[in-house]
PARO-204109 format. One record per residue (C-alpha): x negated, y negated, z negated; residue number from 1; chain; residue in three letters. Coordinates in steps of 0.02 Angstrom, whole numbers, always signed. Layout:
N
- X / Y / Z / NUM / A / ala
...
//
This chain:
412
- +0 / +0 / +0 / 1 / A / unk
- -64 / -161 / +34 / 2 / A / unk
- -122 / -292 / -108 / 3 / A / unk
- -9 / -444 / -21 / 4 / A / unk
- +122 / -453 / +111 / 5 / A / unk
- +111 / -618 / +193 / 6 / A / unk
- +289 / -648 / +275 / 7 / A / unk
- +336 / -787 / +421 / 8 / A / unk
- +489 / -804 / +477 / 9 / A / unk
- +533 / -891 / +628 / 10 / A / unk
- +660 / -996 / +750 / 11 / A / unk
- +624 / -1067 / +910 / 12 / A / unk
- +448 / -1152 / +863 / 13 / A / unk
- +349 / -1017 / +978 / 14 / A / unk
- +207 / -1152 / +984 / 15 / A / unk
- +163 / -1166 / +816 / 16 / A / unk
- +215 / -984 / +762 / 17 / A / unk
- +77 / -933 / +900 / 18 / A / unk
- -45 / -1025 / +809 / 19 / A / unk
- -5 / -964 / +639 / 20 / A / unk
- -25 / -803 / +676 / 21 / A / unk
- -178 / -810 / +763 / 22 / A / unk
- -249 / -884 / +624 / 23 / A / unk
- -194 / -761 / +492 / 24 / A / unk
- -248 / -617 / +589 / 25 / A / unk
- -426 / -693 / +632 / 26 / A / unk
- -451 / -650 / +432 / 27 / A / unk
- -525 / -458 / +468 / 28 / A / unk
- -471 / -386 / +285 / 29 / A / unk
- -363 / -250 / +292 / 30 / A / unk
- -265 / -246 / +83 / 31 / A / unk
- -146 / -386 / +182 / 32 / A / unk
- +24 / -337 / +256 / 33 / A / unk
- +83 / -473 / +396 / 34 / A / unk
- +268 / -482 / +438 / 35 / A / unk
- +324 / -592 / +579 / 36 / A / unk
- +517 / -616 / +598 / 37 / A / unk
- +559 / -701 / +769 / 38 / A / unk
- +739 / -771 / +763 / 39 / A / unk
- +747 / -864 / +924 / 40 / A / unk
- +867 / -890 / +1065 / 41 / A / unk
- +726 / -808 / +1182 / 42 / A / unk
- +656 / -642 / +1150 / 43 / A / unk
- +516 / -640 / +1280 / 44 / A / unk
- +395 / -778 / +1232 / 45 / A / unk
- +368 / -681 / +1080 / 46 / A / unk
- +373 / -533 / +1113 / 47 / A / unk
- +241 / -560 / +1271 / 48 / A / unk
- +126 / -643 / +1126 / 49 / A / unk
- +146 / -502 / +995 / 50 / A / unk
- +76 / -382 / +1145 / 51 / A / unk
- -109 / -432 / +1105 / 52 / A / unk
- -77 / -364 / +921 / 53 / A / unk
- +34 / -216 / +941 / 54 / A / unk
- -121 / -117 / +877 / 55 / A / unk
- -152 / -206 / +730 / 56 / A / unk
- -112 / -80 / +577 / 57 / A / unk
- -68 / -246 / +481 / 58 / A / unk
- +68 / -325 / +568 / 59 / A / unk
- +240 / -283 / +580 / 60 / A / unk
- +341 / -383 / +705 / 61 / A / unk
- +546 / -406 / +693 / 62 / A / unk
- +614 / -450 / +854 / 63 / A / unk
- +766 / -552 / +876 / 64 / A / unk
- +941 / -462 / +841 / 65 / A / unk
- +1105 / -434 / +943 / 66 / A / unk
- +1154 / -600 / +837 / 67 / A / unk
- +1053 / -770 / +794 / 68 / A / unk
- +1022 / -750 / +599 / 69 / A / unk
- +1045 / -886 / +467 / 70 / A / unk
- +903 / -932 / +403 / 71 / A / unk
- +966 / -839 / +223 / 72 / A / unk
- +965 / -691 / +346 / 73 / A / unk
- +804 / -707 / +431 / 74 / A / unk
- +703 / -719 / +274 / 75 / A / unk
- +795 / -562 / +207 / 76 / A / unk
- +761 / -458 / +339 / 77 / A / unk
- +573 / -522 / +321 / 78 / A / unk
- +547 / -474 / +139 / 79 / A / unk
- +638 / -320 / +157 / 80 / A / unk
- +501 / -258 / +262 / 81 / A / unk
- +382 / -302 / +177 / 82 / A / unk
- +271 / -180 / +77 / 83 / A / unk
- +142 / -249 / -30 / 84 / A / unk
- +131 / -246 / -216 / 85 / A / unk
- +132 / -467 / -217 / 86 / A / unk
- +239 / -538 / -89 / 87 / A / unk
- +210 / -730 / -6 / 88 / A / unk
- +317 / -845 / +123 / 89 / A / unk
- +239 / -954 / +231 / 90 / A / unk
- +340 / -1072 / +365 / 91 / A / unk
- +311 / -1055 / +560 / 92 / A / unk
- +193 / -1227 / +551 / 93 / A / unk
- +110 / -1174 / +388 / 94 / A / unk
- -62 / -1091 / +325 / 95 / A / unk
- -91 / -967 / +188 / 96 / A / unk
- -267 / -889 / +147 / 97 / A / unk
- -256 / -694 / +164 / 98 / A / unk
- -404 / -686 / +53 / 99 / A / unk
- -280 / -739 / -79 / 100 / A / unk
- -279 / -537 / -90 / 101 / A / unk
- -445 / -541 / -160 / 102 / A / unk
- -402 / -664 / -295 / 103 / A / unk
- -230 / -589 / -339 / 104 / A / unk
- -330 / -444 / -390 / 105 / A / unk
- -463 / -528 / -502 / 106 / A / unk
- -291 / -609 / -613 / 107 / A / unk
- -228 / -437 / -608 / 108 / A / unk
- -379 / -377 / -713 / 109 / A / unk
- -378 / -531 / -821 / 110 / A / unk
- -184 / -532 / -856 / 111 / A / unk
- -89 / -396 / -821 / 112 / A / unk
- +74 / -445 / -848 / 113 / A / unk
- +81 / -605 / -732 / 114 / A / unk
- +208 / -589 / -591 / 115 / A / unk
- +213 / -750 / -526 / 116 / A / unk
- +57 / -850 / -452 / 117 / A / unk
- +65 / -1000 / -377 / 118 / A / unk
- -77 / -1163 / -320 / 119 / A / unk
- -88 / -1325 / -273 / 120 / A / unk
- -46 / -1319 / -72 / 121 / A / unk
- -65 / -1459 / +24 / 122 / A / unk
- +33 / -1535 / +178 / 123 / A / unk
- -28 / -1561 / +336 / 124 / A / unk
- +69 / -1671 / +493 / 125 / A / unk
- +14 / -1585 / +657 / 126 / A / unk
- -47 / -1745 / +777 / 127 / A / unk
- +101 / -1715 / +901 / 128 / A / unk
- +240 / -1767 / +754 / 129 / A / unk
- +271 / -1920 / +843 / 130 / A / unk
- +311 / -2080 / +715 / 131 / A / unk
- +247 / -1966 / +567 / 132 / A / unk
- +200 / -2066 / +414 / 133 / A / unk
- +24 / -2077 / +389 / 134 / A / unk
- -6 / -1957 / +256 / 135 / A / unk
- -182 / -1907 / +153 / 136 / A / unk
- -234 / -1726 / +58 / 137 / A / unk
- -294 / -1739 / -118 / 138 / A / unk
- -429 / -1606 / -159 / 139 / A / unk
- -431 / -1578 / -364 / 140 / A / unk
- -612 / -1496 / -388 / 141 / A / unk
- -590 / -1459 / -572 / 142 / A / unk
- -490 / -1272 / -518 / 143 / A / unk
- -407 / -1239 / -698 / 144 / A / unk
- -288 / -1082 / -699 / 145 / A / unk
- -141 / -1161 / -794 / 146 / A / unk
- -58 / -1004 / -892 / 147 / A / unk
- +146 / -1090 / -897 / 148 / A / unk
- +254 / -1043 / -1007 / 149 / A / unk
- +434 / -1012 / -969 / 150 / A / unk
- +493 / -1112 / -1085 / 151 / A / unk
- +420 / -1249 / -988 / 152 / A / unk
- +468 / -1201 / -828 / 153 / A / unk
- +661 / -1205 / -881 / 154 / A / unk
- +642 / -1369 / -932 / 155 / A / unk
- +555 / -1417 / -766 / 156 / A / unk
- +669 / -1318 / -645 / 157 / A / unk
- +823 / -1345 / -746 / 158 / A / unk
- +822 / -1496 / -866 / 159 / A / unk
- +735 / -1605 / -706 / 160 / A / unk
- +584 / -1662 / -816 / 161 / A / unk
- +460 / -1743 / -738 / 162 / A / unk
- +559 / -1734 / -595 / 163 / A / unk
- +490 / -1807 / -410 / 164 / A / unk
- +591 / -1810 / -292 / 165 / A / unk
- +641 / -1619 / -338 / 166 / A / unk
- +601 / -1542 / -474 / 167 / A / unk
- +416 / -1501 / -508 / 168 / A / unk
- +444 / -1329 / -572 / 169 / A / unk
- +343 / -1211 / -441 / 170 / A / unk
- +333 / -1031 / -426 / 171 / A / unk
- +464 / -1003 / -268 / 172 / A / unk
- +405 / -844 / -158 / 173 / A / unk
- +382 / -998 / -29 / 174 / A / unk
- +179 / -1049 / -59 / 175 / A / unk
- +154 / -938 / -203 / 176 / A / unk
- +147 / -761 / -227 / 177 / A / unk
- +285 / -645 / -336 / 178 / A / unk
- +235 / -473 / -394 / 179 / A / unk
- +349 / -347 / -307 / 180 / A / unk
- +420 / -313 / -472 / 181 / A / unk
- +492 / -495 / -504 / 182 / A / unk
- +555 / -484 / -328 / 183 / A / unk
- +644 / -319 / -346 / 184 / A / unk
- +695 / -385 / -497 / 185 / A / unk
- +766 / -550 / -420 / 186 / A / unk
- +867 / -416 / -277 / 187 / A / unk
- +920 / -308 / -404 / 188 / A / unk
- +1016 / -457 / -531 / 189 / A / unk
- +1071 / -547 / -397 / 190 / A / unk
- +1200 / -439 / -277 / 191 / A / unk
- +1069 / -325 / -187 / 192 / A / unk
- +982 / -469 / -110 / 193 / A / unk
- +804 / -565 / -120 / 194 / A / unk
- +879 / -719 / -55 / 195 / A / unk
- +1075 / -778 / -56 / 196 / A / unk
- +1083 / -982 / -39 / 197 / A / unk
- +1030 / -1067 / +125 / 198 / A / unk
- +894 / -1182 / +26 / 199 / A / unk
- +793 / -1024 / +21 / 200 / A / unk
- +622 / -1087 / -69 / 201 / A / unk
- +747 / -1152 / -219 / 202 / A / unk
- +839 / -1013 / -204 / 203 / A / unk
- +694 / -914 / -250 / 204 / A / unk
- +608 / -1038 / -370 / 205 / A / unk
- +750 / -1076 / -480 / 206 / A / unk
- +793 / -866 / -487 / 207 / A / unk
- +599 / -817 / -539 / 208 / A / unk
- +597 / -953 / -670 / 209 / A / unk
- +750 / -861 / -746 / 210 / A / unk
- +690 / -679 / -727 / 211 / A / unk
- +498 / -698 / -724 / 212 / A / unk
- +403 / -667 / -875 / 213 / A / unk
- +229 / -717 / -853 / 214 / A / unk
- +164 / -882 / -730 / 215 / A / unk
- -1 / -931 / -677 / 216 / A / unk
- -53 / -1084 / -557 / 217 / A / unk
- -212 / -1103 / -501 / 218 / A / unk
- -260 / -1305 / -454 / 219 / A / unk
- -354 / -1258 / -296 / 220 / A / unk
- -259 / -1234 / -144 / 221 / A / unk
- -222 / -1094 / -50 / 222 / A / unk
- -114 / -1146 / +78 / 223 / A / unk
- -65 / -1278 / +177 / 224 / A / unk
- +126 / -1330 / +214 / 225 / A / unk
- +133 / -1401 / +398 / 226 / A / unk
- +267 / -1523 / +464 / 227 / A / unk
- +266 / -1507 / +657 / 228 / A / unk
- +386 / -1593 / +761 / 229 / A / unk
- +524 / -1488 / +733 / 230 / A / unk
- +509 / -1466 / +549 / 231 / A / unk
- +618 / -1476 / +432 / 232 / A / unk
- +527 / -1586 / +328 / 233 / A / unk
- +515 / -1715 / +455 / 234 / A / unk
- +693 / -1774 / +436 / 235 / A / unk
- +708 / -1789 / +227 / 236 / A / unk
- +653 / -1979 / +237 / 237 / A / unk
- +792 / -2004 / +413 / 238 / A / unk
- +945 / -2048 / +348 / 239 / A / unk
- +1006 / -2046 / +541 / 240 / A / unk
- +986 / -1871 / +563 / 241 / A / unk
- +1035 / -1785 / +409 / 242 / A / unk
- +1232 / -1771 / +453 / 243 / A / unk
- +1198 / -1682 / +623 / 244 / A / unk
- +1048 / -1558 / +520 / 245 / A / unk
- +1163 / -1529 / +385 / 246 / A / unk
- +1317 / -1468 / +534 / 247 / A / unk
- +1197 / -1365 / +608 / 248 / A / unk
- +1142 / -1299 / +435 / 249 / A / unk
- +1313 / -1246 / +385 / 250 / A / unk
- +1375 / -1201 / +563 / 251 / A / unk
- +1252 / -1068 / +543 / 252 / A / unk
- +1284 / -1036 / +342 / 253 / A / unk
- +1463 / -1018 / +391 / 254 / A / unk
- +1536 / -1114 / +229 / 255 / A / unk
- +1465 / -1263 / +147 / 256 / A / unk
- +1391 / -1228 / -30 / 257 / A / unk
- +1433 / -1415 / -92 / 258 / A / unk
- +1632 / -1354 / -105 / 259 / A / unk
- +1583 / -1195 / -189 / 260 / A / unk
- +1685 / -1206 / -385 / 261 / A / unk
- +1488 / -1227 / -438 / 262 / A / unk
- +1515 / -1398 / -384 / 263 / A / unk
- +1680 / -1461 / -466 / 264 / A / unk
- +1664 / -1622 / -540 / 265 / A / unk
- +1496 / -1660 / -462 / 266 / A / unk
- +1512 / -1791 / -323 / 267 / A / unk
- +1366 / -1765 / -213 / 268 / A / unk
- +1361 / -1717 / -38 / 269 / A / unk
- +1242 / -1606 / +87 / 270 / A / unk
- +1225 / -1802 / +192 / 271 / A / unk
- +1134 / -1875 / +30 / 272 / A / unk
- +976 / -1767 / +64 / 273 / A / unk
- +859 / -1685 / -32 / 274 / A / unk
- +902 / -1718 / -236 / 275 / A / unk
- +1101 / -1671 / -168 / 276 / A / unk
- +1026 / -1523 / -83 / 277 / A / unk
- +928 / -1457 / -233 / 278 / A / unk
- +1080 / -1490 / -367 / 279 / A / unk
- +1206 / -1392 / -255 / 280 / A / unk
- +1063 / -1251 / -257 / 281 / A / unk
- +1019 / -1251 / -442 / 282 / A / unk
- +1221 / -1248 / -494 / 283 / A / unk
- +1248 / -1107 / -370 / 284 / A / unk
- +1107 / -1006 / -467 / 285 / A / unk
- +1158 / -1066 / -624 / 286 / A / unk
- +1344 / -1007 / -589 / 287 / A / unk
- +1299 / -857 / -517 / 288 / A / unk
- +1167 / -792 / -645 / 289 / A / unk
- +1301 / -850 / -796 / 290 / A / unk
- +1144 / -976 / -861 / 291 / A / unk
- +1205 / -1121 / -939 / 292 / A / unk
- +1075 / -1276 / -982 / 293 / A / unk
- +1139 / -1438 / -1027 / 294 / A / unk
- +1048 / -1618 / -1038 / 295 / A / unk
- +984 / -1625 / -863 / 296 / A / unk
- +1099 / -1757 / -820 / 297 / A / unk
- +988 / -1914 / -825 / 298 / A / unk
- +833 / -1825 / -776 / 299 / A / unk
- +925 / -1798 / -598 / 300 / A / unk
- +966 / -1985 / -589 / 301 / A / unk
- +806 / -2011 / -617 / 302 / A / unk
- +745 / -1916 / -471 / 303 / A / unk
- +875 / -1974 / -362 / 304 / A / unk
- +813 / -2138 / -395 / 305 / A / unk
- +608 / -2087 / -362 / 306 / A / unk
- +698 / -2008 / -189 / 307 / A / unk
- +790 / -2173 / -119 / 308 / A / unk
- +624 / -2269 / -179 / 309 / A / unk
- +533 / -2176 / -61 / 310 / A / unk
- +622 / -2230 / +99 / 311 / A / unk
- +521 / -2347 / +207 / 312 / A / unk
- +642 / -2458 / +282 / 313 / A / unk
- +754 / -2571 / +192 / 314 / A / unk
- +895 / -2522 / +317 / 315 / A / unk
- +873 / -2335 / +255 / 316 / A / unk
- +829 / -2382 / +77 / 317 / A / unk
- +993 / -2475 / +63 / 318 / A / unk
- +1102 / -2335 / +155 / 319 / A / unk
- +1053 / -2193 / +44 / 320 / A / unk
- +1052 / -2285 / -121 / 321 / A / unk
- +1219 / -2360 / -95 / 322 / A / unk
- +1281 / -2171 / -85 / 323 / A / unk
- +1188 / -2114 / -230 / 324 / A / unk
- +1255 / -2259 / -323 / 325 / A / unk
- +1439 / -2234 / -278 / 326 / A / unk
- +1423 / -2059 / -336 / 327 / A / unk
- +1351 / -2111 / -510 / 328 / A / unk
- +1502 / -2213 / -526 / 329 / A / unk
- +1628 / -2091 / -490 / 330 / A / unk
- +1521 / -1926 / -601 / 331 / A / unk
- +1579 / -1962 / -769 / 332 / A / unk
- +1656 / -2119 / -783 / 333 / A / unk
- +1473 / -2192 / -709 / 334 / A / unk
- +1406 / -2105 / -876 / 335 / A / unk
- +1231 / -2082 / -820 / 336 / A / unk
- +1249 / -2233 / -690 / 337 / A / unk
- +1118 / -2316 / -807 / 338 / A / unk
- +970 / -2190 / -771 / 339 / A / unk
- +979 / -2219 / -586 / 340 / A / unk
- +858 / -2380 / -556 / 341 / A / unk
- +794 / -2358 / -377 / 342 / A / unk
- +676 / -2487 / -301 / 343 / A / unk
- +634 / -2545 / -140 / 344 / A / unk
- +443 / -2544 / -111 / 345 / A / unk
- +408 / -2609 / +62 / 346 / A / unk
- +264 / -2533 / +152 / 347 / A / unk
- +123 / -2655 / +254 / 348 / A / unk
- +132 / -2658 / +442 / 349 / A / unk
- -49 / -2596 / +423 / 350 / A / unk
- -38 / -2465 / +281 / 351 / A / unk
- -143 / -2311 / +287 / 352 / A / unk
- -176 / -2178 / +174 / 353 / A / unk
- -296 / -2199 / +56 / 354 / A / unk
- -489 / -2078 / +111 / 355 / A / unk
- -622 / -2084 / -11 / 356 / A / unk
- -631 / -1988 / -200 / 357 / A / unk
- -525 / -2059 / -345 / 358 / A / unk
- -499 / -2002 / -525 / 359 / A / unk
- -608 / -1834 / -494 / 360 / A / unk
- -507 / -1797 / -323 / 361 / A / unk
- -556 / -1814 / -138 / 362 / A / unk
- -428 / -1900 / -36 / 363 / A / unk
- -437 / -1827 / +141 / 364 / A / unk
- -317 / -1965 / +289 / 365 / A / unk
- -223 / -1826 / +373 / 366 / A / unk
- -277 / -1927 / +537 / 367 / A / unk
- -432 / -1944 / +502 / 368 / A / unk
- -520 / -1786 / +493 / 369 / A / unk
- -471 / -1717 / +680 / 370 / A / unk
- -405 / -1565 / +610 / 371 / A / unk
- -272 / -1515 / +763 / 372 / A / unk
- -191 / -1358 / +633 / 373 / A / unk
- -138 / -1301 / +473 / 374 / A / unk
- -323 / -1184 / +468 / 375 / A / unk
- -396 / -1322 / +543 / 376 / A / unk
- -389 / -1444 / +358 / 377 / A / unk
- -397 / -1293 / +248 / 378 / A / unk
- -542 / -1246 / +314 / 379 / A / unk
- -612 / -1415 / +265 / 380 / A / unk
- -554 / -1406 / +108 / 381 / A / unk
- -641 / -1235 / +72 / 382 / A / unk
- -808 / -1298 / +132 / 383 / A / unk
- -786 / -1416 / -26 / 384 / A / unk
- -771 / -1259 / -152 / 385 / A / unk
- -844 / -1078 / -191 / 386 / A / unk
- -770 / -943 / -73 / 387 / A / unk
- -628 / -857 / -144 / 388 / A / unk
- -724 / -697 / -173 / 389 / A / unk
- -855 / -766 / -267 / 390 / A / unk
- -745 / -838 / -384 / 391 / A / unk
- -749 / -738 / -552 / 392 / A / unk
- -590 / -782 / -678 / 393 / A / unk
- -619 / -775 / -869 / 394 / A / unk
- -549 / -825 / -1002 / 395 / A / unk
- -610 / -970 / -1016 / 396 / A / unk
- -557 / -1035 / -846 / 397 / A / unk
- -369 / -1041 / -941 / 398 / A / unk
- -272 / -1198 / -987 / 399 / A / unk
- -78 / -1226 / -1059 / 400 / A / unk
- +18 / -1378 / -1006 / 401 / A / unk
- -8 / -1509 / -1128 / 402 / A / unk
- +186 / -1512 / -1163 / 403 / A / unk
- +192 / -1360 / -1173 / 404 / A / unk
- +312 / -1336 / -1302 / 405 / A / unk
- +527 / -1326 / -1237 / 406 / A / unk
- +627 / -1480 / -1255 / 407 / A / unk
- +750 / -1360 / -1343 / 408 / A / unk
- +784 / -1200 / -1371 / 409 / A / unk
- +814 / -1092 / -1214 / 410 / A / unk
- +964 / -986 / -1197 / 411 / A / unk
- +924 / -773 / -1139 / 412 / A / unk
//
């Protein structure tokens, strides 16, 4: 069996898909499980490509079916093939290490018991993402192994502390690892399935913070999360385009998870982006899994104040607050209306993101390096840090969060 399955599942983005895999299989180790789900509307450009590997012990290759899968679906279908004993998702545009194998191995020695392992990744714009905002990579060189407790996590995932524009809770199957015991866990409690609501990374993250029993994050990267043209992540900051994503999203769902009973009394919609997007996910866990939290109600207006800061223009800045502030007056008689504060920062003609090292990190302009791919900047980032399998983890290479300790007690 194979240490780590590294799964990709796909949808009409051939081009960067291509490159993805060719640089996952360029790594020569053979403890790594690839499985490649293509879910587009033509069979052939993949399939043609896949010829050159159809020898490859590694790789297992899911063609399209009689029927165009949800997303949901498609990553499914992905993890259900997959084998190995830690399991990883990576996006179409996107990077992972495969000698992440090596180092999953060295915790296993160390701690036993951890079955969730996740790192810093970092995002990368490929140069044809036309009107992309000019974005940097920050390189932390300390490389800590952060040993979280739950506790913490559940106040992270589901209280909203410290809360970005999502939560900052980690540890979805999407950019970090889970043990194939936490994920046959995860099918098992949760109707026969690895994956059930269409925002799929949350859908995982907020389930493994609930079943999981031991975490560990590493600060050095290990992947890289690519926005290419077609990404999803190009359109969270486009105001214009959400209602027509959000159709297509649920055209393909088939039902709309914001009128689910997990929702009553919350008045946010799919066309308020990504804070909307996250709640409707996190209640749909909560309701399904029977967990009930309370006090996360001003930590969420909070982050949907961080989100609306973050819009560049004051036309969009002024569109999406004005819905986030009509719903804060309608939840509750406007009872948490006084935690949501955005502000409009505006950004110079001539901004660019800052390059140099600051407070013990390198700052790498995505723009500026001439990286073309995903492998491309990781690859520069490694040549700033030990290879992976000459990295030996002790003891004391282990840190705790500094608030460590739960807001409140957690319920089983």
């Amino acid at each position: 069996m194979a240490k780590l399955s590294i799964c990709v599942p796909s949808r009409n983005r051939q081009i960067w898909f291509q490159e993805t895999i060719r640089a996952l299989l360029d790594n020569p180790r053979d403890d790594v499980e690839f499985v490649f789900a293509d879910n587009s509307d033509d069979a052939s450009i993949m399939s043609e490509f896949m010829r050159a590997h159809r020898d490859d012990p590694r790789v297992t290759f899911l063609p399209p079916g009689p029927v165009v899968y949800s997303m949901v679906d498609n990553w499914e279908r992905t993890v259900a093939a997959s084998s190995g004993d830690w399991v990883t998702v990576i996006g179409d545009d996107d990077y992972v290490d495969p000698d992440l194998a090596s180092v999953l191995r060295k915790v296993e020695l160390l701690l036993p018991d951890v079955e969730a392992f996740g790192w810093a990744y970092a995002s990368f714009t490929w140069p044809e993402s036309e009107g992309a905002p000019d974005t940097n990579i920050a390189l932390d060189l300390t490389h800590h192994f952060i040993d979280i407790p739950r506790e913490w996590l559940i106040r992270r995932a589901y209280l909203w502390a410290d809360a970005t524009t999502t939560p900052t809770h980690g540890f979805s199957i999407y950019h970090s690892a889970l043990s194939r015991r936490l994920v046959e866990r995860i099918r098992e409690r949760f109707n026969n399935r690895y994956f059930e609501h269409p925002t799929v990374d949350f859908d995982s993250s907020f389930k493994s913070v609930l079943l999981g029993t031991r975490f560990l994050m590493w600060q050095r990267p290990l992947s890289i999360h690519g926005i290419c043209p077609l990404s999803i992540s190009s359109i969270i900051f486009d105001p214009k385009r959400f209602q027509s994503a959000n159709s297509t999203f649920h055209a393909e769902v088939g039902r709309n998870f914001f009128e689910d009973a997990s929702m009553e009394g919350l008045p946010f919609v799919s066309d308020m982006g990504v804070p909307a997007s996250i709640l409707a996910t996190q209640q749909w866990v909560k309701h399904s899994a029977g967990f009930s939290i309370d006090g996360w109600q001003e930590n969420f207006a909070r982050c949907c104040a961080y989100y609306c800061s973050r819009f560049r223009s004051r036309e969009d800045f002024d569109f999406i607050t004005d819905l986030y502030r009509s719903s804060f007056a309608r939840w509750d008689g406007g009872r948490y209306a006084h935690a949501f504060n955005p502000a409009y920062a505006e950004m110079p003609a001539n901004y660019s993101a800052f390059s140099g090292v600051k407070d013990g990190k390198i700052y790498l302009n995505n723009r500026n390096t001439g990286a073309r791919t995903p492998r491309d900047i990781y690859d520069m980032m490694s040549a700033l840090a030990p290879p992976l399998e000459d990295v030996v983890i002790d003891p004391t290479m282990l840190r705790r969060p500094a608030d460590a300790a739960p807001a409140q007690p957690v319920p089983a």
